[in-house]
C-alpha positions as CSV (number, residue, x, y, z in Angstrom):
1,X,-20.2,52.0,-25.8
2,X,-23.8,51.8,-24.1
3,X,-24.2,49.0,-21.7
4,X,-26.6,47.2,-23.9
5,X,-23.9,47.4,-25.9
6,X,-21.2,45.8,-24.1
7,X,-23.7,43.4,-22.7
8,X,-24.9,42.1,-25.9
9,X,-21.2,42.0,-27.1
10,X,-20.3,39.7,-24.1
11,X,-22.7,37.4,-24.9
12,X,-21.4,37.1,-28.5
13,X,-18.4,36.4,-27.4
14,X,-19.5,33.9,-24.8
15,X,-21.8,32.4,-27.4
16,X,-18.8,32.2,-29.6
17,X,-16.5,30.6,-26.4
18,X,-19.4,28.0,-25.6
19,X,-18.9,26.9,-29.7
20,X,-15.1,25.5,-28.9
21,X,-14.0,25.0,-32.7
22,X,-16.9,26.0,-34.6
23,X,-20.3,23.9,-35.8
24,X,-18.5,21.9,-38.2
25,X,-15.9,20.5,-35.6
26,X,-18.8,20.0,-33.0
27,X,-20.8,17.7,-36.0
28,X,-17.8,15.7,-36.6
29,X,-17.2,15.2,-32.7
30,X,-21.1,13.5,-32.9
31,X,-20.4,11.6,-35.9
32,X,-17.9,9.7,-34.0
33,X,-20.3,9.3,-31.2
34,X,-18.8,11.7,-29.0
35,X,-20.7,14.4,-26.6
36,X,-18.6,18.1,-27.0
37,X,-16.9,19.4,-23.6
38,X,-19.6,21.6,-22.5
39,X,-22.7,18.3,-23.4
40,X,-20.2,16.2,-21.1
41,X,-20.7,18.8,-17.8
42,X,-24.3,18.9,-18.3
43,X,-24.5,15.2,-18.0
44,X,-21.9,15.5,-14.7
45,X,-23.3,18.2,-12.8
46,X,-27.0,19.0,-10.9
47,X,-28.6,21.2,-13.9
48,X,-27.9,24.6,-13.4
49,X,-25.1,24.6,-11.0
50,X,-21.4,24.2,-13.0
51,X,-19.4,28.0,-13.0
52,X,-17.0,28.4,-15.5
53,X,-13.2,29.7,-15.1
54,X,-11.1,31.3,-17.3
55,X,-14.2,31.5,-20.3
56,X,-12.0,33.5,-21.8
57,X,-8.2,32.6,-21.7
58,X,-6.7,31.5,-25.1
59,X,-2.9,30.5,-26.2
60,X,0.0,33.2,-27.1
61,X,1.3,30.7,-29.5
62,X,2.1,32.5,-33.0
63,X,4.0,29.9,-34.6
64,X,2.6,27.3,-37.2
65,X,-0.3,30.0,-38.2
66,X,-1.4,29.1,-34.6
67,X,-2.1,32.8,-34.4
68,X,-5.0,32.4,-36.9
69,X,-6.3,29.6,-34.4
70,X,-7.4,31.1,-31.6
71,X,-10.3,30.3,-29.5
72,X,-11.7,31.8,-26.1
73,X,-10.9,28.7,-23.5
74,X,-8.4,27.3,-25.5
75,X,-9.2,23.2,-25.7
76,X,-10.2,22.6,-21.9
77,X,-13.4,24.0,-20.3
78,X,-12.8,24.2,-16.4
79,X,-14.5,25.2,-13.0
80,X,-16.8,23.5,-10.1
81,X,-20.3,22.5,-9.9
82,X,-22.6,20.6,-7.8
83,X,-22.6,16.6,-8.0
84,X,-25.6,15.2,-6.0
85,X,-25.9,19.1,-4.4
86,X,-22.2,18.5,-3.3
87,X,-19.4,20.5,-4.7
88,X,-17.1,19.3,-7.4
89,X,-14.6,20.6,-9.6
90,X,-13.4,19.6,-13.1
91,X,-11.7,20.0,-16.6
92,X,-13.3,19.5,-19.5
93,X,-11.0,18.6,-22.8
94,X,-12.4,20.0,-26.0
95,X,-11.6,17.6,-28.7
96,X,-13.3,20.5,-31.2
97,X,-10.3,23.1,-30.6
98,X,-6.9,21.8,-32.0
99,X,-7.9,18.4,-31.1
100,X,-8.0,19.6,-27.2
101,X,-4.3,19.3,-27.5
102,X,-2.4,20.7,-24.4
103,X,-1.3,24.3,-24.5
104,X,0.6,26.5,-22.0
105,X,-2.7,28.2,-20.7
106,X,-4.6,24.8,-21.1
107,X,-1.8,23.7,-18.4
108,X,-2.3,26.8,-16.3
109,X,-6.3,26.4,-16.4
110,X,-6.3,23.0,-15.1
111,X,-3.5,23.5,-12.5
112,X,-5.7,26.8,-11.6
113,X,-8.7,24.5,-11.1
114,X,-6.7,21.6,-9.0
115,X,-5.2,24.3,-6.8
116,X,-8.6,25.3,-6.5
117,X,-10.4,21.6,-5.6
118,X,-7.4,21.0,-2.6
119,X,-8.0,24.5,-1.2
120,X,-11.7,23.9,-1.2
121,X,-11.5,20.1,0.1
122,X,-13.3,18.9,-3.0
123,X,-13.2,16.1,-5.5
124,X,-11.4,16.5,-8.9
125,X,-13.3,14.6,-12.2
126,X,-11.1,15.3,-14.8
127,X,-12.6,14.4,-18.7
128,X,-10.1,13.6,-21.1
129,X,-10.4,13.9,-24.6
130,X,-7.2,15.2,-26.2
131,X,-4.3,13.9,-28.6
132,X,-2.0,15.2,-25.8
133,X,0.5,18.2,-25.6
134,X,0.5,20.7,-28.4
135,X,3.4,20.4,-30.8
136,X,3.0,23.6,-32.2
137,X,4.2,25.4,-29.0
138,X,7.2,23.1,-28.0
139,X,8.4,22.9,-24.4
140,X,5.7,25.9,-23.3
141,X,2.9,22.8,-23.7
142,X,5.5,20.3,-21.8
143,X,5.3,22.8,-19.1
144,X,1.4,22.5,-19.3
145,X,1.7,18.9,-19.2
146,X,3.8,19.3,-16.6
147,X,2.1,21.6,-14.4
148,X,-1.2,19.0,-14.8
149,X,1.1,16.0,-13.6
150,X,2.6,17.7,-10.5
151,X,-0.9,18.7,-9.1
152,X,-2.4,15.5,-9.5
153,X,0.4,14.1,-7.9
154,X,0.0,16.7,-5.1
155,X,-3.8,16.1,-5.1
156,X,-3.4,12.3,-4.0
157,X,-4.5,11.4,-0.7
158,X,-6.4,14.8,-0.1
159,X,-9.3,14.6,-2.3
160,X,-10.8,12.2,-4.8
161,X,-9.5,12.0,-8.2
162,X,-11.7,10.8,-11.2
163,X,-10.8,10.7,-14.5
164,X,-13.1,9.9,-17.5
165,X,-11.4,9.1,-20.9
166,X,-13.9,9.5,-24.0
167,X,-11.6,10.1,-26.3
168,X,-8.1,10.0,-26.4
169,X,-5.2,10.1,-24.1
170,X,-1.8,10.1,-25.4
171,X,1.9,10.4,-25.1
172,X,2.9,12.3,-21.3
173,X,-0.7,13.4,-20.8
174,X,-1.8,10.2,-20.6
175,X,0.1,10.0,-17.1
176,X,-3.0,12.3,-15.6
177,X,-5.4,10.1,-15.6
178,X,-2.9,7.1,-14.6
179,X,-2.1,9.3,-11.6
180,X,-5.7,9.5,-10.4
181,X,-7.7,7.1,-8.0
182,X,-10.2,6.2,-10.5
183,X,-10.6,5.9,-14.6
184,X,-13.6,5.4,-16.2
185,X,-13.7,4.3,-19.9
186,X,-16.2,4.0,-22.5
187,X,-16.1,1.3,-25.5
188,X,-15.6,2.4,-29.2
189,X,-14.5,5.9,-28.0
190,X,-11.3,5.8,-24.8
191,X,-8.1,5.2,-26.0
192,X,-5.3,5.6,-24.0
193,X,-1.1,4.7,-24.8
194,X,1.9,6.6,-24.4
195,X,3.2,6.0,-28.1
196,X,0.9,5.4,-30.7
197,X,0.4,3.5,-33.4
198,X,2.5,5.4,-36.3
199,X,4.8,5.5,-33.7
200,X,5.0,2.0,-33.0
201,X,4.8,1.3,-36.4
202,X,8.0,3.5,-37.6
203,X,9.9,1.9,-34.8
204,X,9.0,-1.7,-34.2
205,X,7.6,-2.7,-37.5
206,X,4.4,-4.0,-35.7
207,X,0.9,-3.3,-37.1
208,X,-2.1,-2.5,-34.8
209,X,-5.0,-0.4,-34.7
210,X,-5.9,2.4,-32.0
211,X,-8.6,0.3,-30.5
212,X,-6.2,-3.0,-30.0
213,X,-3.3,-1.2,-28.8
214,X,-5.2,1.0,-25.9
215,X,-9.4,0.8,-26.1
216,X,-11.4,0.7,-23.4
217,X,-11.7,-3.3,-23.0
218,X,-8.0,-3.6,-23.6
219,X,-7.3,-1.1,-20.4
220,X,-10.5,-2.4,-18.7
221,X,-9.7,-6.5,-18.5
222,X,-5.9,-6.8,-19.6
223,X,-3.7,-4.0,-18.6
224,X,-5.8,-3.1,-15.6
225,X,-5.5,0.7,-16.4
226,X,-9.1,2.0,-16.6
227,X,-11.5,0.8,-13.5
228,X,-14.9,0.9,-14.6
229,X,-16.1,-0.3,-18.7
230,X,-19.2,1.4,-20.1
231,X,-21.0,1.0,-22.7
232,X,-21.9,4.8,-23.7
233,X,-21.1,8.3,-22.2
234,X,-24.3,8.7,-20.6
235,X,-23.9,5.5,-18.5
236,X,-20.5,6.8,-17.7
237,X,-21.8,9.9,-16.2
238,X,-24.8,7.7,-14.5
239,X,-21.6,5.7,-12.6
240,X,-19.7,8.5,-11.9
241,X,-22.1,10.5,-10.1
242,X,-23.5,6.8,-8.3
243,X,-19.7,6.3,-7.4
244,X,-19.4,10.0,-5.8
245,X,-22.1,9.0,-3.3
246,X,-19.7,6.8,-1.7
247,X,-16.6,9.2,-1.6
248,X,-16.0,11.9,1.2
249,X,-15.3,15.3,-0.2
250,X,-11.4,15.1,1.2
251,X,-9.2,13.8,3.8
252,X,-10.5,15.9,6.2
253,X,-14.4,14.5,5.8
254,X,-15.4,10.9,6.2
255,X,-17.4,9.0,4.2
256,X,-21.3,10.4,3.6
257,X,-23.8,8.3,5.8
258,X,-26.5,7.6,3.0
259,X,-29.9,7.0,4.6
260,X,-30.6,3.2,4.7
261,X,-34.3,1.6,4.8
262,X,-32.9,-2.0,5.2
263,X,-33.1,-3.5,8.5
264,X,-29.8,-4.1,10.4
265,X,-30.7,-7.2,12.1
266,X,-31.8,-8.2,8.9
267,X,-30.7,-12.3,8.5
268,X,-28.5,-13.7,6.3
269,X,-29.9,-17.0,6.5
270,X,-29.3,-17.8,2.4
271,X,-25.5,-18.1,3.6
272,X,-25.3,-20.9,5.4
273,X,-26.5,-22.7,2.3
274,X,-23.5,-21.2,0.6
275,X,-20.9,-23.1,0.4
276,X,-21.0,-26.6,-0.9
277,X,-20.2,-29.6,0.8
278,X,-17.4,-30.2,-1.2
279,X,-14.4,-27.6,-0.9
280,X,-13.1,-28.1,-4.3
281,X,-16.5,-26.7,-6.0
282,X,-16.7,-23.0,-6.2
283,X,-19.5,-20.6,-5.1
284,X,-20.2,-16.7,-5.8
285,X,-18.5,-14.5,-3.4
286,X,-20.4,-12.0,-5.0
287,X,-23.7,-12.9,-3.5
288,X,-21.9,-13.1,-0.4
289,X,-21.6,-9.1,-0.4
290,X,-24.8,-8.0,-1.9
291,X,-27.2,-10.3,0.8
292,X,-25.1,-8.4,3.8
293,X,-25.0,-4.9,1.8
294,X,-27.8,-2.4,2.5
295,X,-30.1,-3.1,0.6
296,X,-28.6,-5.8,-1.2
297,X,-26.3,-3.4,-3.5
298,X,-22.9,-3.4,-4.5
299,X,-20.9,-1.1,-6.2
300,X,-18.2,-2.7,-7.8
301,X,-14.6,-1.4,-8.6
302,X,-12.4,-3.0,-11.5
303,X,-14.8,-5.5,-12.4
304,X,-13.1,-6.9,-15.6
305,X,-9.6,-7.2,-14.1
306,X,-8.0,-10.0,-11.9
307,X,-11.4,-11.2,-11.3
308,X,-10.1,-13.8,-8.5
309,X,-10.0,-10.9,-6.2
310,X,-13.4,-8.7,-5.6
311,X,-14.0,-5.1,-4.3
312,X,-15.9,-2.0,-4.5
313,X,-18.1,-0.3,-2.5
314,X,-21.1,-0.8,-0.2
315,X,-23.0,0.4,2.6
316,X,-23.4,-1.3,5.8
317,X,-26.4,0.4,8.2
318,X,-25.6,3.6,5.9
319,X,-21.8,3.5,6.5
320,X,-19.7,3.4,3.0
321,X,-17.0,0.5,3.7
322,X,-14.5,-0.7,1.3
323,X,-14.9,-4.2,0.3
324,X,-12.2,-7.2,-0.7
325,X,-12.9,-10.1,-1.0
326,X,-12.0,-13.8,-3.2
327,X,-14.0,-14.9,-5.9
328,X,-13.4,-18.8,-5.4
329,X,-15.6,-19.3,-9.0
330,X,-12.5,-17.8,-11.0
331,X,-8.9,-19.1,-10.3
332,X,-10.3,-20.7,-7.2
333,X,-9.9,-17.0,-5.7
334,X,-6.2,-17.4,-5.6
335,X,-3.8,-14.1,-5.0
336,X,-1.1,-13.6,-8.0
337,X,0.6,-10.6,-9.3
338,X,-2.7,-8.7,-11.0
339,X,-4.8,-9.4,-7.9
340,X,-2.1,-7.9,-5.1
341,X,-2.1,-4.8,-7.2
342,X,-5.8,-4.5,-7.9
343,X,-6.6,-4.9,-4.1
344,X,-4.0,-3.4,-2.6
345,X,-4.7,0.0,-4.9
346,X,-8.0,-0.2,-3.4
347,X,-6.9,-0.7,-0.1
348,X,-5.0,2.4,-0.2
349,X,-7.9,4.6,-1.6
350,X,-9.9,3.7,1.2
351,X,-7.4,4.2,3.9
352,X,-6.7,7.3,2.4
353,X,-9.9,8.3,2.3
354,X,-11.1,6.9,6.0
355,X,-13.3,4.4,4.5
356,X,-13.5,1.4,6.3
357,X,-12.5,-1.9,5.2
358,X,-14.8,-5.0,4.8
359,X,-12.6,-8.3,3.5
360,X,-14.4,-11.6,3.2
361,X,-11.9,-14.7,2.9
362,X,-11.5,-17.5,0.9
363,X,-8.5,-18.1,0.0
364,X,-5.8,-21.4,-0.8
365,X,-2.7,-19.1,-1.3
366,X,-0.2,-17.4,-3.6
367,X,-0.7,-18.2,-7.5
368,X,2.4,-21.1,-7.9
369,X,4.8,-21.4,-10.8
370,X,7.8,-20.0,-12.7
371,X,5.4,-17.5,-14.7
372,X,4.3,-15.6,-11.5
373,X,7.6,-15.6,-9.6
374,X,9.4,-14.7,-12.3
375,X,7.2,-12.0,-12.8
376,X,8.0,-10.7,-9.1
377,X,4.8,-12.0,-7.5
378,X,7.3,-11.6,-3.9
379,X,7.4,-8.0,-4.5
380,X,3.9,-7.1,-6.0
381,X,2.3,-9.5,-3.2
382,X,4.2,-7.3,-0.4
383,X,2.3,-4.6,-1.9
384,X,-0.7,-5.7,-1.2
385,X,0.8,-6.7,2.4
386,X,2.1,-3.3,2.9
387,X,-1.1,-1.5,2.3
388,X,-3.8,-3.5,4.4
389,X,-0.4,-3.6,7.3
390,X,-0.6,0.2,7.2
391,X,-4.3,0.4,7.1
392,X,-5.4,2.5,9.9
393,X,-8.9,2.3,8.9
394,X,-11.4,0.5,10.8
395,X,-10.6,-3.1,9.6
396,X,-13.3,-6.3,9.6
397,X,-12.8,-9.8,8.5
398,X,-15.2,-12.6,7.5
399,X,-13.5,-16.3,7.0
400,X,-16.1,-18.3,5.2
401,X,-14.2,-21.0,4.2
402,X,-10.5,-21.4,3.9
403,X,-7.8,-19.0,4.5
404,X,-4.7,-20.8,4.5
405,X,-0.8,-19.9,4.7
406,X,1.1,-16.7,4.1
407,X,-2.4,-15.0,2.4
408,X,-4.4,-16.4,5.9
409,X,-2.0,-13.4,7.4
410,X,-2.0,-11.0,4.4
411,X,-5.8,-10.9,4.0
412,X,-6.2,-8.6,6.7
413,X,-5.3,-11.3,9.7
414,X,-5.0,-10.0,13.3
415,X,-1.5,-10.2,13.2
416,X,-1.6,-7.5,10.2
417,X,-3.8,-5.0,12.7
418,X,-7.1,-6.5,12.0
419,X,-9.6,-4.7,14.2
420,X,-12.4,-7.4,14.4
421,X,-12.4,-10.9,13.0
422,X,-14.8,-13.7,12.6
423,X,-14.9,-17.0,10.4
424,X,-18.0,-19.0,9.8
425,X,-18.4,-22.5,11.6
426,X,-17.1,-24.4,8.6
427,X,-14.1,-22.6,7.6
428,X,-10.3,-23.1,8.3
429,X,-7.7,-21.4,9.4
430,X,-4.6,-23.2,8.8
431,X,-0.6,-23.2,7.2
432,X,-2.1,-25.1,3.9
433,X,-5.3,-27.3,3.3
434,X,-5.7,-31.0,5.0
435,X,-4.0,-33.3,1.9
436,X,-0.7,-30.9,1.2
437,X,-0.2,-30.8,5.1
438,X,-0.5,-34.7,5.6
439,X,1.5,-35.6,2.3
440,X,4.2,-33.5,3.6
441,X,3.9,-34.4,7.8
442,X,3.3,-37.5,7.4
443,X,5.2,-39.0,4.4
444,X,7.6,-41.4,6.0
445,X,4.2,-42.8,7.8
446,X,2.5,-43.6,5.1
447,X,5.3,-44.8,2.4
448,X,6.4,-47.6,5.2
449,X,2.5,-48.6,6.2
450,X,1.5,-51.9,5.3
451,X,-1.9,-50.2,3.8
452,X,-0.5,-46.2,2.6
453,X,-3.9,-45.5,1.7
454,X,-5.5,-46.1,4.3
455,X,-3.1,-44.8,6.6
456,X,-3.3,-41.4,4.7
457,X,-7.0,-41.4,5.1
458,X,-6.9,-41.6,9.0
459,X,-4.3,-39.3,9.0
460,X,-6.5,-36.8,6.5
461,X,-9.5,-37.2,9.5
462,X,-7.2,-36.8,12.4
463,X,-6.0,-33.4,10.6
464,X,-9.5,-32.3,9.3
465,X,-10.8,-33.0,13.1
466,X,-8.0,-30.7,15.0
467,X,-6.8,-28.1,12.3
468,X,-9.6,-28.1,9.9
469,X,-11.8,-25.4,11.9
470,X,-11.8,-22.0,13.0
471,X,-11.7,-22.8,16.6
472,X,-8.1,-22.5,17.1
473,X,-7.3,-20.3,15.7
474,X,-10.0,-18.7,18.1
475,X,-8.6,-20.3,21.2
476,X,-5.2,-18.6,20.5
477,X,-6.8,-15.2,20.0
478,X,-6.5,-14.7,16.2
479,X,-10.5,-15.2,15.5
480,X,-12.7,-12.6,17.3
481,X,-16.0,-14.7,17.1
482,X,-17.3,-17.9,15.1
483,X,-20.5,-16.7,13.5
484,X,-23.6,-18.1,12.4
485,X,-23.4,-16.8,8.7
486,X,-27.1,-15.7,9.0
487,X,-26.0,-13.2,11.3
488,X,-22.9,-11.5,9.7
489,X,-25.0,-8.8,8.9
490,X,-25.4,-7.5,11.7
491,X,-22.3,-8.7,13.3
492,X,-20.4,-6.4,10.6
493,X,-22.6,-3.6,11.5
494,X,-21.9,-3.7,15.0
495,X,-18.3,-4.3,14.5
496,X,-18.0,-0.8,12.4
497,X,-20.5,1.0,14.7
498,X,-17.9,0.1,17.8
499,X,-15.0,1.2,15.5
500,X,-16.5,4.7,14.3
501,X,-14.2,6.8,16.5
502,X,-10.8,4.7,16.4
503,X,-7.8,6.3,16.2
504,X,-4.4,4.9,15.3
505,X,-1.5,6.8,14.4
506,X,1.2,5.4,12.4
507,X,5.0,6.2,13.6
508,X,6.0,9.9,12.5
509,X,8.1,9.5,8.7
510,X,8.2,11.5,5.3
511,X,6.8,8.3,4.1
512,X,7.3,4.5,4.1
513,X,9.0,2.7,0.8
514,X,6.3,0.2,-0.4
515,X,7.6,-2.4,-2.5
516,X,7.0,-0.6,-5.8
């Protein structure tokens, strides 16, 4: 054969490879308002820049007339490209070839490409869009499933993992993207469950559709399963590319230093407006973090889920740092079960990652009643212990109102290895607020006064006027600094700056046994 020839023959069959299931699967794919495999890395990577692996490898299976069904690339499209001119590899799912069902060689392609992205020291995205392993082949696609499930688990802690689910996500495979750091989901189109609905039908009787049982906004606000709700693929992309400029390319990398035009002396006078006189009325931690972010943005992370507790991402004089902080305008920013693992998940990304940690405090305590501690709140509330405790991260604190009790220390307290700490003048430091402490000191006092209520009052000031400050809790060492919220800017910027080169080494183990 001439090498015209062969060349022209090559590109029919790469022509024929870059079609997955044909024209007719690809127009039913849009008609559900779904981008193919091969749309989805356009969107993802720099134009020009993704390089395919394994273009050609297809499944051995010949059972079920499987051997009639054979495409080049079987149902996942894999390799690297450049994110942002940064390298990046991925696996695409193509919903267009046996419903990008998990074969043998699809399990070998994306281990092949994992392998690949630790070797290299470079982020993982992995898009899902596949009814999970292939029935047809029996154990052989387990073992693809498998294969997938070990790496990723391998994988954690040594480069970023992102998954994006437009489509679905079922049975074991669904485990991949649970297994990652990040999932990003997209209404009308992600669904994600380990049995499905026939399933639960046949064995519990109970009716529901795909979308109730494991959509987007069910995984996105109840379940806590998917980080980050979009409202169409493209955004999706948008946010996963704005979240990779935040990310260091592996363990061995910190954070990239963006370039930041926003002064860092800038003032933050707006804050000490902030809170309101009366501490049972609730402000917006939110704009807390954006007026002392660079440039007033901020990235945020699980959004829809446990919404008393806040983080994300921003930059601080170009630094990336990991934020947590209270929302006191929902639940009063109170800790319970959801919000421990939501932040303490986070916690552990950045620590993993050597992204510092930014926590802003304003919080009454642990959720109370039968519901949480039956629910284990003790054990999923050491987890979030556990993870700022082991922290080794530059760590920085801002009090701005209230941090009182056992979640004054968890909230990344000196006496869990916070690095710096500050509180603004007005905030408190203290085992619970002014009236629980007095009703509880002083009870016999004011039951046998001849006016109670007016001996409680007194006793209220005389509290408020020695333990109703941050000063000490200074004085004893605990509080770095009492700041001038205009200036916590800069104070938090000079506070990472110092801690740029720290090193702390945790005691040599295989690994510690957080409270799972």
């Amino acid at each position: 054969m001439a090498v015209q020839d062969q060349l022209d023959n090559l590109n029919r069959l790469k022509k024929q490879a870059e079609m997955g299931g044909g024209e007719a699967k690809i127009e039913a794919q849009h008609k559900r308002g779904k981008l193919t495999a091969r749309e989805r890395i356009e969107l993802l990577f720099d134009k020009g820049t993704f390089n395919e692996l394994g273009a050609f490898a297809s499944h051995r299976c010949r059972d079920f007339g499987l051997e009639k069904q054979r495409n080049a690339g079987d149902a996942v499209v894999t390799g690297s490209g450049l994110v942002n001119g940064r390298l990046v590899f991925t696996y695409s799912q193509d919903f267009t070839v046996l419903g990008g069902s998990i074969s043998e060689v699809v399990g070998q392609k994306v281990a092949q490409v994992i392998d690949m992205a630790i070797r290299a020291g470079a982020p993982l995205i992995a898009i899902n869009d596949s009814g999970g392993a292939r029935i047809q082949e029996g154990v052989a696609s387990l073992s693809g499933v498998g294969d997938i499930l070990l790496r990723n688990t391998i994988a954690s802690g040594v480069i970023p993992q992102i998954s994006i689910v437009v489509g679905p996500s079922a049975g074991g495979a669904v485990y991949a993207p649970a297994l990652t750091d990040f999932i990003f989901a997209v209404k009308g189109i992600s669904q994600m469950y380990i049995t499905g609905p026939d399933v639960i039908k046949t064995v519990t009787g109970e009716d529901i559709s795909h979308e109730a049982l494991g959509g987007a906004e069910i995984h996105a606000k109840k379940s806590g399963v998917a980080h980050f709700l979009c409202e169409n693929e493209k955004e999706c992309f948008e946010q996963v590319r704005e979240l990779m400029g935040f990310l260091p390319q592996s363990n061995r990398e910190k954070p990239p230093r963006g370039k930041n035009k926003d002064n860092e002396e800038r003032k933050t006078r707006d804050l000490r407006d902030i809170i309101p006189d009366n501490p049972k009325r609730a402000y917006d931690m939110k704009k807390v973090i954006t007026e002392v972010a660079d440039e007033k943005e901020f990235f945020e992370v699980h959004k829809n889920y446990a919404q008393n507790i806040i983080v994300g991402f921003v930059r601080m004089g170009g630094q990336p740092a990991g934020i947590v902080a209270q929302q006191p305008s929902h639940m009063a920013g109170v800790i319970d079960i959801n919000a421990s693992l939501k932040a303490a998940r986070f916690i552990r990304f950045c620590d993993a990652f050597e992204i510092p940690l930014v926590s802003f405090v304003d919080v009454p305590g642990f959720m109370p009643g039968t519901d949480q501690e039956h629910s284990g709140i003790i054990k999923h509330g050491a987890k979030l212990i556990y993870a700022y405790a082991e922290a080794t991260v530059p760590k920085i604190t801002v009090i701005t109102r209230k941090a009182y009790g056992g979640a004054y220390i968890v909230m990344s307290s000196k006496h869990l290895r916070g690095d710096v700490n500050y509180a603004w003048p007005a905030s408190e430091v203290a085992v619970m607020g002014a009236e629980g402490a007095v009703n509880i000191v002083s009870r016999k006092a004011i039951t046998e006064s001849a006016n109670p209520e007016e001996t409680r009052q007194k006793l209220l000031e005389e509290y408020r006027e020695h333990f109703a400050n941050p000063y000490q809790a200074a004085q004893l060492g605990y509080i770095d600094d009492v700041i001038d919220p205009a200036d916590t800017r800069s104070k938090i910027i000079k506070a990472l700056r110092s801690l740029e080169n720290k090193i702390l080494v945790n005691p040599p183990k295989k690994h510690g046994n957080i409270p799972l």
